[in-house]
TORKOL-4160 file (C-alpha; in steps of 0.2 Angstrom, whole numbers, padded with zeros to 4 digits, m for minus):
411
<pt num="1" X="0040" Y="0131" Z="m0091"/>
<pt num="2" X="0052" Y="0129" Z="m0076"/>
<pt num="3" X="0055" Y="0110" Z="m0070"/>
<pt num="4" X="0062" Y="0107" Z="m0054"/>
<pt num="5" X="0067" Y="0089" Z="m0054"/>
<pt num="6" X="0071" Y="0084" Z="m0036"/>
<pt num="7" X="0083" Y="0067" Z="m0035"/>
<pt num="8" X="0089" Y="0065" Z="m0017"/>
<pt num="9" X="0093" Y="0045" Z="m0016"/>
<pt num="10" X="0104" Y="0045" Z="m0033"/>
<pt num="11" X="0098" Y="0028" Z="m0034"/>
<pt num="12" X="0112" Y="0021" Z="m0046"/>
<pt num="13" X="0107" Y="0009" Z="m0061"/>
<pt num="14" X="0093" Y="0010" Z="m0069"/>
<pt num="15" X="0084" Y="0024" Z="m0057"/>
<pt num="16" X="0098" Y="0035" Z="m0062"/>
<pt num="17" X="0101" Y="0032" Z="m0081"/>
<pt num="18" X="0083" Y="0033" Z="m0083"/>
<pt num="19" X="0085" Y="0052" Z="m0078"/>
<pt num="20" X="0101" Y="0053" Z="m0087"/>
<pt num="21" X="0092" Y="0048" Z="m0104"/>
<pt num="22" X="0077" Y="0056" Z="m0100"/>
<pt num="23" X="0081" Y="0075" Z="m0098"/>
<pt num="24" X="0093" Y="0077" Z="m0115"/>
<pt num="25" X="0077" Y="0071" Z="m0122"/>
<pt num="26" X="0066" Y="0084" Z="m0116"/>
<pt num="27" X="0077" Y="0098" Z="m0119"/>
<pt num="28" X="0080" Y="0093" Z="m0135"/>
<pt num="29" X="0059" Y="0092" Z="m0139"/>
<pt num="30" X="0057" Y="0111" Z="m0130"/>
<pt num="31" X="0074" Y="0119" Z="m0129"/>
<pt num="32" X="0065" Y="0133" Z="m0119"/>
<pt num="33" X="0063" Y="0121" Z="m0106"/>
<pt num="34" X="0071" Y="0128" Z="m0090"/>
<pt num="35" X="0078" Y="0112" Z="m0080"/>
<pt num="36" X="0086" Y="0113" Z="m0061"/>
<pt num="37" X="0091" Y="0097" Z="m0055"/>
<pt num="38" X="0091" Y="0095" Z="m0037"/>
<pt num="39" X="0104" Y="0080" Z="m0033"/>
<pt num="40" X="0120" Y="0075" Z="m0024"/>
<pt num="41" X="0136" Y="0079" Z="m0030"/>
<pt num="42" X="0141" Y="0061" Z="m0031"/>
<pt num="43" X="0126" Y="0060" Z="m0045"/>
<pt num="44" X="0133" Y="0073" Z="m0055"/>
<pt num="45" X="0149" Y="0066" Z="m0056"/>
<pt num="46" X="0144" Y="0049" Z="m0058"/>
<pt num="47" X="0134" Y="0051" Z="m0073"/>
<pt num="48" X="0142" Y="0065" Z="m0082"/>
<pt num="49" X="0129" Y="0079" Z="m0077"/>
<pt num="50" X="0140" Y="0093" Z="m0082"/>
<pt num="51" X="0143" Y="0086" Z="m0102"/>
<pt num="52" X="0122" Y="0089" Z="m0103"/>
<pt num="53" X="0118" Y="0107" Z="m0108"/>
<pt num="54" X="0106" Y="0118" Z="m0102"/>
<pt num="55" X="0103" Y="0111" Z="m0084"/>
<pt num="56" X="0105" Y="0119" Z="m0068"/>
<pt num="57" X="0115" Y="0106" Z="m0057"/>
<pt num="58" X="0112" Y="0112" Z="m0037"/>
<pt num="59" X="0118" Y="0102" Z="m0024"/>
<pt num="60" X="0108" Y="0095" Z="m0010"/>
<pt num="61" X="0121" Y="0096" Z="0002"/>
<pt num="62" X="0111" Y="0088" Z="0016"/>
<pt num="63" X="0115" Y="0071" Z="0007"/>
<pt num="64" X="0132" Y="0072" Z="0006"/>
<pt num="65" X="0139" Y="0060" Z="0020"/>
<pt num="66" X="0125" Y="0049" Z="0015"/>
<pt num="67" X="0131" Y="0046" Z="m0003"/>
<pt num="68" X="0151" Y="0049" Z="m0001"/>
<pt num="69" X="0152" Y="0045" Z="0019"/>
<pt num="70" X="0163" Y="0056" Z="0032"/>
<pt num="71" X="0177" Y="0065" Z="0028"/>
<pt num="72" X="0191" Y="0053" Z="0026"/>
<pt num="73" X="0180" Y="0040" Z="0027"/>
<pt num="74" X="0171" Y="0036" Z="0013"/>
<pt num="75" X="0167" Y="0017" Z="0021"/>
<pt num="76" X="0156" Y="0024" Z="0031"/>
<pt num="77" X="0142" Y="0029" Z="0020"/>
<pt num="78" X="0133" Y="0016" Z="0023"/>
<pt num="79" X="0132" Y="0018" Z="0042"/>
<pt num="80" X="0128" Y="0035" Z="0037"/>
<pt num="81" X="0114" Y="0030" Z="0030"/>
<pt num="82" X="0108" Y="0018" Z="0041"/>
<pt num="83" X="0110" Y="0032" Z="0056"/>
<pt num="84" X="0100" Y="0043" Z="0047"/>
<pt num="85" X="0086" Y="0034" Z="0040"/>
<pt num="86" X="0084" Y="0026" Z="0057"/>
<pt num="87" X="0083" Y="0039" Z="0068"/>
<pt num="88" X="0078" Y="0054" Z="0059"/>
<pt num="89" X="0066" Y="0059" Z="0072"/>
<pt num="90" X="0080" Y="0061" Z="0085"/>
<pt num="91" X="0092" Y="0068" Z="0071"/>
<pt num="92" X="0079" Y="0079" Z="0064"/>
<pt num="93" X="0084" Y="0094" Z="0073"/>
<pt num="94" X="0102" Y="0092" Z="0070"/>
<pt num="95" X="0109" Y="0101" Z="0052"/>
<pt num="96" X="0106" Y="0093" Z="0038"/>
<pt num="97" X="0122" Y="0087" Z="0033"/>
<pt num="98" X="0122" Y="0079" Z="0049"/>
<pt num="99" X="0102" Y="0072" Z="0049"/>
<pt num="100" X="0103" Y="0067" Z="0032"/>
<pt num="101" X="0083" Y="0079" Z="0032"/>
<pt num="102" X="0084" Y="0089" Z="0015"/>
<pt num="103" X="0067" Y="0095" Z="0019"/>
<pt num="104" X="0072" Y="0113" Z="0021"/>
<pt num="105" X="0084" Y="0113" Z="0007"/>
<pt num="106" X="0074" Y="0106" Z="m0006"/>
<pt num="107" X="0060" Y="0120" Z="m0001"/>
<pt num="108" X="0070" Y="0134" Z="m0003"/>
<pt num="109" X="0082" Y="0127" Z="m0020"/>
<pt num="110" X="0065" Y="0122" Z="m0026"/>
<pt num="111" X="0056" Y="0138" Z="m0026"/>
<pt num="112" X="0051" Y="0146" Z="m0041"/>
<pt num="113" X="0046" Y="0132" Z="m0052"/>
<pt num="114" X="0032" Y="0129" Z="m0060"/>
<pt num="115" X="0031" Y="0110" Z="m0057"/>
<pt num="116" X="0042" Y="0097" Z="m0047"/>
<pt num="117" X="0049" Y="0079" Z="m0054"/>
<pt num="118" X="0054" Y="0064" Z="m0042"/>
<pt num="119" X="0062" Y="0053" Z="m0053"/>
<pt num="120" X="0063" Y="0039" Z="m0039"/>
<pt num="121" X="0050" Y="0043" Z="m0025"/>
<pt num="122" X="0057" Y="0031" Z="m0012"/>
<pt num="123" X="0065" Y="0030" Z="0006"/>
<pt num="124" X="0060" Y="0047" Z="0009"/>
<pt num="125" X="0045" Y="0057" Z="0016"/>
<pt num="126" X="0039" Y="0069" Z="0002"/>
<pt num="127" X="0048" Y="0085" Z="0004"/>
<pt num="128" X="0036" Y="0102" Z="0004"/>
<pt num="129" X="0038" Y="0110" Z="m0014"/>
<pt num="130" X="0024" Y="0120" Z="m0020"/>
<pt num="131" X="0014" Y="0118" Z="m0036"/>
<pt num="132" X="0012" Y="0101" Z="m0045"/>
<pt num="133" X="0021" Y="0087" Z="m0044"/>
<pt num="134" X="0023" Y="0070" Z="m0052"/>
<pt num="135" X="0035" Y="0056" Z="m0051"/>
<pt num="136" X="0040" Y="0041" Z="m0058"/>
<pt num="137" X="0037" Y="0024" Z="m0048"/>
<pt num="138" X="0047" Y="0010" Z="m0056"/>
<pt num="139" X="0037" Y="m0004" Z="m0045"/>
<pt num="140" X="0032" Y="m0012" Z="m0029"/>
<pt num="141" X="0044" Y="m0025" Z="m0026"/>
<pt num="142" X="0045" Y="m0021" Z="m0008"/>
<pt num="143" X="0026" Y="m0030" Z="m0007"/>
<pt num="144" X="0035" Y="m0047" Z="m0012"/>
<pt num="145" X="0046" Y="m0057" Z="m0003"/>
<pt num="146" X="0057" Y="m0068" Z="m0016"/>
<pt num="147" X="0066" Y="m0079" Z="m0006"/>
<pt num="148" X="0084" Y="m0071" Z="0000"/>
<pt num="149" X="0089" Y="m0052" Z="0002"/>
<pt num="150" X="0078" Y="m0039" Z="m0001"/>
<pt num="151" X="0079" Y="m0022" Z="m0010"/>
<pt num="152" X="0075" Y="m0014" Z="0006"/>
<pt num="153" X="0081" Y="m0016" Z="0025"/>
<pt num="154" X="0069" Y="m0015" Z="0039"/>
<pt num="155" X="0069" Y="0002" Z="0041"/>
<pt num="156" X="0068" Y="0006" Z="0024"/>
<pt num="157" X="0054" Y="m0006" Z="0020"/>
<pt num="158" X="0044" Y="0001" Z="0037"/>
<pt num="159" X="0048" Y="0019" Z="0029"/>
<pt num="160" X="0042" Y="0016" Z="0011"/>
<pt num="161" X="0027" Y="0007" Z="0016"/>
<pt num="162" X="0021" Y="0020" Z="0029"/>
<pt num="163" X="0026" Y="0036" Z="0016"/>
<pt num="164" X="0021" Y="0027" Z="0001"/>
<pt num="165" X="0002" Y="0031" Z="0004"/>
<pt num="166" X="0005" Y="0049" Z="0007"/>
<pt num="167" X="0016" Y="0051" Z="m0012"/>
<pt num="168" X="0003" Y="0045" Z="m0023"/>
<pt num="169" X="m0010" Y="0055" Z="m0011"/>
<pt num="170" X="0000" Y="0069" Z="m0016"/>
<pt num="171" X="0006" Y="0067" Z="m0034"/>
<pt num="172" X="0004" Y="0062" Z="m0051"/>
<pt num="173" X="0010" Y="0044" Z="m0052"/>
<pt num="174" X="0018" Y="0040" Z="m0068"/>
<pt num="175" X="0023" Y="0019" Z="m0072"/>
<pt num="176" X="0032" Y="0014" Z="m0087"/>
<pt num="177" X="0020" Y="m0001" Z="m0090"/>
<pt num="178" X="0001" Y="m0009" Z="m0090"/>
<pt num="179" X="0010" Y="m0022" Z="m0078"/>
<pt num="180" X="0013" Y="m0007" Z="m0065"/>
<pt num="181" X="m0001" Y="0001" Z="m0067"/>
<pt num="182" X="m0010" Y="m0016" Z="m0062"/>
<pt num="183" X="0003" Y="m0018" Z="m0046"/>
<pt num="184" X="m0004" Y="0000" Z="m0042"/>
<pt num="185" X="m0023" Y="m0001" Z="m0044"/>
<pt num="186" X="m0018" Y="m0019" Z="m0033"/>
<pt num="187" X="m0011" Y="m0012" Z="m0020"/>
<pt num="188" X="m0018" Y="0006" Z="m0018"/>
<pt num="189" X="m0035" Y="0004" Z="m0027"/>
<pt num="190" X="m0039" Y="0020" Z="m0021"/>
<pt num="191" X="m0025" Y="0028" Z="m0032"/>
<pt num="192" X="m0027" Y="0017" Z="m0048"/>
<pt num="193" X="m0034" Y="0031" Z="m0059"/>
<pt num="194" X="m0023" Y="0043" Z="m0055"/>
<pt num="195" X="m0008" Y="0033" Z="m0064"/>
<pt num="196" X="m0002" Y="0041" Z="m0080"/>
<pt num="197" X="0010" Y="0026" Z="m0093"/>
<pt num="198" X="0024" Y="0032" Z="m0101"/>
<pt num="199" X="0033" Y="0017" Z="m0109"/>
<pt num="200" X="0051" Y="0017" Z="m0106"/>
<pt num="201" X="0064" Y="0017" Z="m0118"/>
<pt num="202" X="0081" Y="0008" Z="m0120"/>
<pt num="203" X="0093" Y="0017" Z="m0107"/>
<pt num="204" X="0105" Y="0022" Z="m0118"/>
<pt num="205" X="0114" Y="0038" Z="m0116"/>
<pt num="206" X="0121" Y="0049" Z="m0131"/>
<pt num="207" X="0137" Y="0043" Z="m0134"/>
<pt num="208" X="0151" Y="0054" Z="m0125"/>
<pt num="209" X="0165" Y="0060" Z="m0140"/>
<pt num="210" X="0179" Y="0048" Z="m0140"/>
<pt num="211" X="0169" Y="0033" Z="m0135"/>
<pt num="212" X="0181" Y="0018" Z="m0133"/>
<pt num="213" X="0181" Y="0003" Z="m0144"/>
<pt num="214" X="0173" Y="m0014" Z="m0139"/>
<pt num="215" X="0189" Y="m0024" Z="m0141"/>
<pt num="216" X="0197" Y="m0011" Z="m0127"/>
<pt num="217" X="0184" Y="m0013" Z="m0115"/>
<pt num="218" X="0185" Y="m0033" Z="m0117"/>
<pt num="219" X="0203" Y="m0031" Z="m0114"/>
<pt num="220" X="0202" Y="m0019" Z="m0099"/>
<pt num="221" X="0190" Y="m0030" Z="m0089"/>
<pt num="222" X="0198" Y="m0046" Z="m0098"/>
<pt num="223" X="0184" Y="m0054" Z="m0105"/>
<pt num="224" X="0182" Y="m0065" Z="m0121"/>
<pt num="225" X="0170" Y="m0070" Z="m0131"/>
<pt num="226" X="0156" Y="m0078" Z="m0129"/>
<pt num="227" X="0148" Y="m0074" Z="m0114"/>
<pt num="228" X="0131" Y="m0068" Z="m0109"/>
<pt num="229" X="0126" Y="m0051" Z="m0101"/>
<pt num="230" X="0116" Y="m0049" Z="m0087"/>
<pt num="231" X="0115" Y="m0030" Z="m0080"/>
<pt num="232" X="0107" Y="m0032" Z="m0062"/>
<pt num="233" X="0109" Y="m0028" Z="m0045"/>
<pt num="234" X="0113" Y="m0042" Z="m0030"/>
<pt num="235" X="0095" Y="m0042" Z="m0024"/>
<pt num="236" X="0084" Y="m0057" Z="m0022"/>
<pt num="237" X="0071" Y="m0054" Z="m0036"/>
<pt num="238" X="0086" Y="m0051" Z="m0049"/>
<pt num="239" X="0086" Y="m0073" Z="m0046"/>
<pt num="240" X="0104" Y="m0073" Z="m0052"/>
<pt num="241" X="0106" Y="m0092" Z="m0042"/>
<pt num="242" X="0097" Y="m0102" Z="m0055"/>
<pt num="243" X="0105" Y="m0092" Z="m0070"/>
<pt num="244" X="0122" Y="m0098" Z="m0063"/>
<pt num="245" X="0115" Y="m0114" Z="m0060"/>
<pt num="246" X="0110" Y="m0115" Z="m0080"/>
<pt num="247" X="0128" Y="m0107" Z="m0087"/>
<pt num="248" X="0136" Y="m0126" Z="m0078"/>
<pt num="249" X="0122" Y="m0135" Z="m0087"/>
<pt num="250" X="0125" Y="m0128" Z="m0103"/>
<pt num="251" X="0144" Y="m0132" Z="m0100"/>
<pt num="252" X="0137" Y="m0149" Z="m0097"/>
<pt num="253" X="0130" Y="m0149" Z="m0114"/>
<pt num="254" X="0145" Y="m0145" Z="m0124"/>
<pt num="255" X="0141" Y="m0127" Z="m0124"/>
<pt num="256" X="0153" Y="m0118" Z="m0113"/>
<pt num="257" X="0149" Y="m0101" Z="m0112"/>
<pt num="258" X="0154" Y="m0087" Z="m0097"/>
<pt num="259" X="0144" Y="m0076" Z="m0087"/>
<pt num="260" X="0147" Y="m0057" Z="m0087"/>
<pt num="261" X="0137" Y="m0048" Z="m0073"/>
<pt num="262" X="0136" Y="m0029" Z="m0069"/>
<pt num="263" X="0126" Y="m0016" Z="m0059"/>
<pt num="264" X="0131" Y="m0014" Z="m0038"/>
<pt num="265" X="0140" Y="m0022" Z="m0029"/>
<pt num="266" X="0144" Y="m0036" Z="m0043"/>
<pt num="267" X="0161" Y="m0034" Z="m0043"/>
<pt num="268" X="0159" Y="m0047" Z="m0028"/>
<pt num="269" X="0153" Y="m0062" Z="m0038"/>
<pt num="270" X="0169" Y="m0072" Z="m0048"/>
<pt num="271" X="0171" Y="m0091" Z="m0050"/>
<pt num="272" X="0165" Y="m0106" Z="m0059"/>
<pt num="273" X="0148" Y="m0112" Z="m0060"/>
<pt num="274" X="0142" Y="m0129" Z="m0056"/>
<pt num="275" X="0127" Y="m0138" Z="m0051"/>
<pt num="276" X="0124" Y="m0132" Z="m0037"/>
<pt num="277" X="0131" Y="m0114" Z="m0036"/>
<pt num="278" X="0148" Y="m0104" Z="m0037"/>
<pt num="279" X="0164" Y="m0109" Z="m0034"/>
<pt num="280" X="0173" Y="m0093" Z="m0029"/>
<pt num="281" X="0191" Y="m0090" Z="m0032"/>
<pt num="282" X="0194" Y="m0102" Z="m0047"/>
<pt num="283" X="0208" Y="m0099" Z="m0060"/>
<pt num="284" X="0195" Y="m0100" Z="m0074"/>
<pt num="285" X="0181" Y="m0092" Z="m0069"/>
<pt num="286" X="0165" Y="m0092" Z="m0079"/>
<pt num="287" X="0155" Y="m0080" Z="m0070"/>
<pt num="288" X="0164" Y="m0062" Z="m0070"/>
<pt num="289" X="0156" Y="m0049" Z="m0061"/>
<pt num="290" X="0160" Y="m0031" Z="m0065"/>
<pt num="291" X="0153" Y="m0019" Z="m0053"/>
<pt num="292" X="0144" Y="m0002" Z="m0059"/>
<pt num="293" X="0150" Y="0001" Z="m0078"/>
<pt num="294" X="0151" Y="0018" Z="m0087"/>
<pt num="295" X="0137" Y="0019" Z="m0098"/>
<pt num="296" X="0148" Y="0019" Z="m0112"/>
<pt num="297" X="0160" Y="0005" Z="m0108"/>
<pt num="298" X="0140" Y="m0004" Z="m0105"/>
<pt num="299" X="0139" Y="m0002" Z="m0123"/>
<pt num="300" X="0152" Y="m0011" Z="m0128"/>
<pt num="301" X="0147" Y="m0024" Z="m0117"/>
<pt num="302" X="0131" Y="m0027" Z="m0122"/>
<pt num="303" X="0138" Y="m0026" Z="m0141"/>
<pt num="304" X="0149" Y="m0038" Z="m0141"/>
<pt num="305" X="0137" Y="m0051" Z="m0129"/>
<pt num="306" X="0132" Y="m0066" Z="m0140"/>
<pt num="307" X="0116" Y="m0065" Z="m0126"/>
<pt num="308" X="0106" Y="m0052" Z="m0114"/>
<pt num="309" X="0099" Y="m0062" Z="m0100"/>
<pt num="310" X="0088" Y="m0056" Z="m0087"/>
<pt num="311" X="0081" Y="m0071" Z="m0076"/>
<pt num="312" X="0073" Y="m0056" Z="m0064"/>
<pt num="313" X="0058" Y="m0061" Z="m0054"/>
<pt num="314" X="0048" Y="m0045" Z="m0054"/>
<pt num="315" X="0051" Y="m0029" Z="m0064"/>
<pt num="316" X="0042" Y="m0014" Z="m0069"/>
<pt num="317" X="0048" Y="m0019" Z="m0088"/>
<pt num="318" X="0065" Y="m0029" Z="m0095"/>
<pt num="319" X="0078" Y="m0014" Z="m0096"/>
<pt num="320" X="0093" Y="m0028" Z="m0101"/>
<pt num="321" X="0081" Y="m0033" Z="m0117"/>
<pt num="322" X="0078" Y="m0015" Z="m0121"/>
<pt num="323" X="0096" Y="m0013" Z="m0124"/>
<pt num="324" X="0098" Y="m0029" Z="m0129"/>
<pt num="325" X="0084" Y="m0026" Z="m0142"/>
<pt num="326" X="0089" Y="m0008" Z="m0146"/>
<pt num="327" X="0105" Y="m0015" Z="m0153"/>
<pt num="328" X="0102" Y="m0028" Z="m0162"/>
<pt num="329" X="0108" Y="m0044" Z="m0149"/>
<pt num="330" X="0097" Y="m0057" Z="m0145"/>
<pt num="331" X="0090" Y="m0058" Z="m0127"/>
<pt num="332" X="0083" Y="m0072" Z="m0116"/>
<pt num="333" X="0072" Y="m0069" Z="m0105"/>
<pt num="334" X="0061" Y="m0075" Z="m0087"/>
<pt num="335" X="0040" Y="m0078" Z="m0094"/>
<pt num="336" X="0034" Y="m0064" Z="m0082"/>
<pt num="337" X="0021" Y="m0052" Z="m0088"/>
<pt num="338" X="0030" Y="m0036" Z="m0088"/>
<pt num="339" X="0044" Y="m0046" Z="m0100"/>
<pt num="340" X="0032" Y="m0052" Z="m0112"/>
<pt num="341" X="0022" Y="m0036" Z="m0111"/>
<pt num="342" X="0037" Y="m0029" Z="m0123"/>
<pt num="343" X="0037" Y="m0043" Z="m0136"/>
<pt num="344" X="0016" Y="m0038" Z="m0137"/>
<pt num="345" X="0018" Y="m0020" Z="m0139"/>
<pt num="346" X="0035" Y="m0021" Z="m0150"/>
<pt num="347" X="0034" Y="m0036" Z="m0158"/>
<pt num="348" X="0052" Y="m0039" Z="m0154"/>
<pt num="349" X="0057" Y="m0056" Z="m0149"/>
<pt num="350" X="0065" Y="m0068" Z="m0136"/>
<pt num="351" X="0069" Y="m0085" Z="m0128"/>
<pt num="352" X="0058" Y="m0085" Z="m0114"/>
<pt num="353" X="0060" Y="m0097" Z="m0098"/>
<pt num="354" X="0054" Y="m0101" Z="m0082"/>
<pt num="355" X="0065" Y="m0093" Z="m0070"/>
<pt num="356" X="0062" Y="m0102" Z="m0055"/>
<pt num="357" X="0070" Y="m0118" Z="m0066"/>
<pt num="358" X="0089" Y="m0119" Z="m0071"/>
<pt num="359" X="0085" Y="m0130" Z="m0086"/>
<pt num="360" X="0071" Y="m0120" Z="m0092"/>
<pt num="361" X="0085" Y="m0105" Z="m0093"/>
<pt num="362" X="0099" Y="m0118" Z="m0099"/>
<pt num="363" X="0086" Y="m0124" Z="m0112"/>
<pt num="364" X="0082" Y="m0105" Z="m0119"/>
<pt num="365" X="0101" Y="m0098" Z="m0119"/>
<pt num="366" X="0105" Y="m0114" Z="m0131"/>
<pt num="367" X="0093" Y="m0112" Z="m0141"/>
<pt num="368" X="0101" Y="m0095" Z="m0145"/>
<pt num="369" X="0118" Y="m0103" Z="m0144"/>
<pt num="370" X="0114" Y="m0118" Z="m0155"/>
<pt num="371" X="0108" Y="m0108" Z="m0170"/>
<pt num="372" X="0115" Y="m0093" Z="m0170"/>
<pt num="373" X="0110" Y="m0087" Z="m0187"/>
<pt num="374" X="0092" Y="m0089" Z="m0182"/>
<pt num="375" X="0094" Y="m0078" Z="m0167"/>
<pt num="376" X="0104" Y="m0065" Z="m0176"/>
<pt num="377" X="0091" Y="m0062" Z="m0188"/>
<pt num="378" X="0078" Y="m0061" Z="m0174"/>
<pt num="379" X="0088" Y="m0048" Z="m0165"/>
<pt num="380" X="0089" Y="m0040" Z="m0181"/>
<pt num="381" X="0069" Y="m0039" Z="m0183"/>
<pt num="382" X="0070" Y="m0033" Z="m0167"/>
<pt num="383" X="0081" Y="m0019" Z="m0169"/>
<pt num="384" X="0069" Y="m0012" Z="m0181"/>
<pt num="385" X="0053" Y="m0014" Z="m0172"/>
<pt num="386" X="0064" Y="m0007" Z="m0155"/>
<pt num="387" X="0067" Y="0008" Z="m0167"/>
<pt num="388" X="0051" Y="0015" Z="m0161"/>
<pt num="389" X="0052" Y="0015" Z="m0144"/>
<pt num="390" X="0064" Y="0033" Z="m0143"/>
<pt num="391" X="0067" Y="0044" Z="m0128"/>
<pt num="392" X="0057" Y="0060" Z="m0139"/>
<pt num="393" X="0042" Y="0049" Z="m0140"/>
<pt num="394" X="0046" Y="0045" Z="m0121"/>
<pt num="395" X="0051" Y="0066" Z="m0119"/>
<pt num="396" X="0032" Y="0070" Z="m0128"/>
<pt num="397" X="0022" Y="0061" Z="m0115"/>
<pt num="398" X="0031" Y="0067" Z="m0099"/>
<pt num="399" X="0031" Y="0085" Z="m0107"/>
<pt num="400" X="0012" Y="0082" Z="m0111"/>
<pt num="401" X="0009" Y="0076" Z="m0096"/>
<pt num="402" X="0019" Y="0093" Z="m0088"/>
<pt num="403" X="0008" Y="0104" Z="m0099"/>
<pt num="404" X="m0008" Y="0098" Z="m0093"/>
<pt num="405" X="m0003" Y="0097" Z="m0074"/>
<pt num="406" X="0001" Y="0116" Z="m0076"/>
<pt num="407" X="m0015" Y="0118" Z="m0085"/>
<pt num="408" X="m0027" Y="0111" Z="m0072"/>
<pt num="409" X="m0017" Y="0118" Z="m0056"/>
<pt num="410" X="m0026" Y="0134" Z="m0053"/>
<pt num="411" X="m0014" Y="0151" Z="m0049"/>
């Protein structure tokens, strides 16, 4: 079989280590598998492409200015983007590099393949690719409103909402959890039985040779124990206000403890927590944000956290507790149905809290903190049950899936 797997937004985080984990896997289940991955340059270099073996790696050149901005001016990416996604129809007969439209490259690089994967099937029109085609939607947070800035600017929610019909018209709509596949039936009812659920595992990467030792990452980012681990994104449903709010109360309660953040754009968040927010540019800060992490520097990070937080609004699942879980840390989590979905089909464990409410989190970090014994041995349990949750049983059902798209799409 000959999988085309089309990635033209690079979405960093989660979108992309979910593809990063997932294609190793599928080689490694079919080493016949013939992959060409379809991305910008930026995406290869970013997450090692070129150490994984046996994938094509083609450029889509039409998103270069978009992901890595003008030449000699690499600020201006953003613009870029802005330019491009808001006036594509003016733009649209301008070259690609310049219009930011991959339409015509993905059809030609495309061709040949016997079916097509969109690993994140959003701010973008569905490019023309013949054959089957299935992608991977993570959620809907664009239908919520949480209170501060959203994932998506105006333009981008107006796009995602008016294309967003026309993709699962169109393709084989995978979701990683029940939760999703409930937002789906919810919100395009006319779709809901179309939806294929492939659970998603921790997004951990094979370790590269030469892997660095926890105590060097601590050092090079200059943090010390203990402190709590929250990989996230600045956008509103990640709800990282009240979890700063809760780190000052736990301080308050003789239980000083610091607050390491990473994901986009983080690398902007340093100070001390206190009641009411953050006080940036102290001299002992609490809250340490690390900007985007190499994924093995991440390990580390999450090894040596005495807690995984995630205090996040709405998510397709918990992707801080999968790791958090895969390696044996305890994790603290908001009571939202696609959290507590994991503890019911793994039976691992974790502190859950309202998130709206800086006590409630305050309350479940110290019980983690208070009896640390206890919550090591829970994380422990948890390890083991998480054991089952692998990217080959991930890899089985997307390669099952792939065999029976091919099967039912006639010549």
């Amino acid at each position: 079989m000959k999988l085309c797997i089309i990635d033209p937004v690079g979405n960093p985080g989660g979108g992309s280590r979910f593809l990063r984990c997932l294609v190793p896997a599928l080689k490694e289940r079919r080493p016949s598998l013939s992959v060409r991955l379809l991305a910008p340059r930026a995406v290869f270099a970013r997450e090692a492409w070129r150490e994984v073996q046996g994938v094509e790696l083609v450029e889509l050149k039409s998103t270069r200015w978009a992901q890595e901005g003008l030449p000699c001016f690499p600020a201006s990416a953003s613009a870029v983007r802005y330019l491009q996604g808001r006036f594509q129809g003016w733009l649209g007969h301008c070259p690609g590099r310049v219009s930011g439209n991959f339409r015509g490259e993905v059809r030609k690089k495309s061709a040949g393949a016997d079916l097509t994967l969109f690993p994140w099937p959003y701010l973008s029109p569905l490019p023309p690719v013949k054959g089957p085609v299935a992608a991977v939607f993570h959620d809907f947070n664009f239908k919520y409103f949480f209170g501060g800035y959203p994932a998506l600017l105006p333009w981008q929610q107006e796009l995602v909402e008016r294309e967003m019909p026309r993709w699962l018209a169109a393709v084989r709509p995978v979701v990683t959890s029940e939760f999703m596949a409930g937002e789906l039936a919810r919100f395009y009812p006319e779709y809901r039985d179309k939806a294929v659920i492939i659970r998603m595992p921790p997004m951990s990467p094979p370790a590269a040779p030469g892997k660095p030792p926890a105590e060097d990452v601590l050092a090079r980012y200059g943090l010390t124990s203990p402190y709590v681990l929250y990989p996230c994104n600045l956008h509103a449903h990640k709800n990282i206000g009240p979890l700063i709010v809760a780190m000052a109360r736990l301080a308050e309660r003789g239980l000083p403890c610091s607050l390491v953040l990473t994901g986009p754009y983080t690398d902007r968040i340093r100070g001390r927590a206190e009641r009411w927010g953050l006080v940036r540019g102290t001299a002992s800060p609490n809250v340490v944000g690390l900007g985007y992490v190499p994924h093995d520097e991440m390990a580390a990070l999450v090894e040596s956290a005495v807690v995984i937080v995630s205090s996040s609004l709405y998510e397709a699942g918990n992707g801080p507790g999968l790791e958090g879980w895969a390696r044996g840390r305890p994790v603290a989590m908001s009571d939202i149905p696609s959290f507590t979905e994991h503890m019911r089909v793994w039976g691992v464990h974790a502190e859950l809290f309202d998130p709206r409410f800086p006590e409630s989190i305050a309350d479940a970090l110290g019980r983690i903190l208070e009896h640390p014994e206890q919550a090591r041995a829970r994380a422990l349990e948890s390890r083991e049950k998480m054991s089952a949750n692998t990217w080959s049983r991930a890899a089985d059902g997307y390669l099952e899936l792939f065999d029976r798209m091919t099967r039912e799409t006639p010549p």
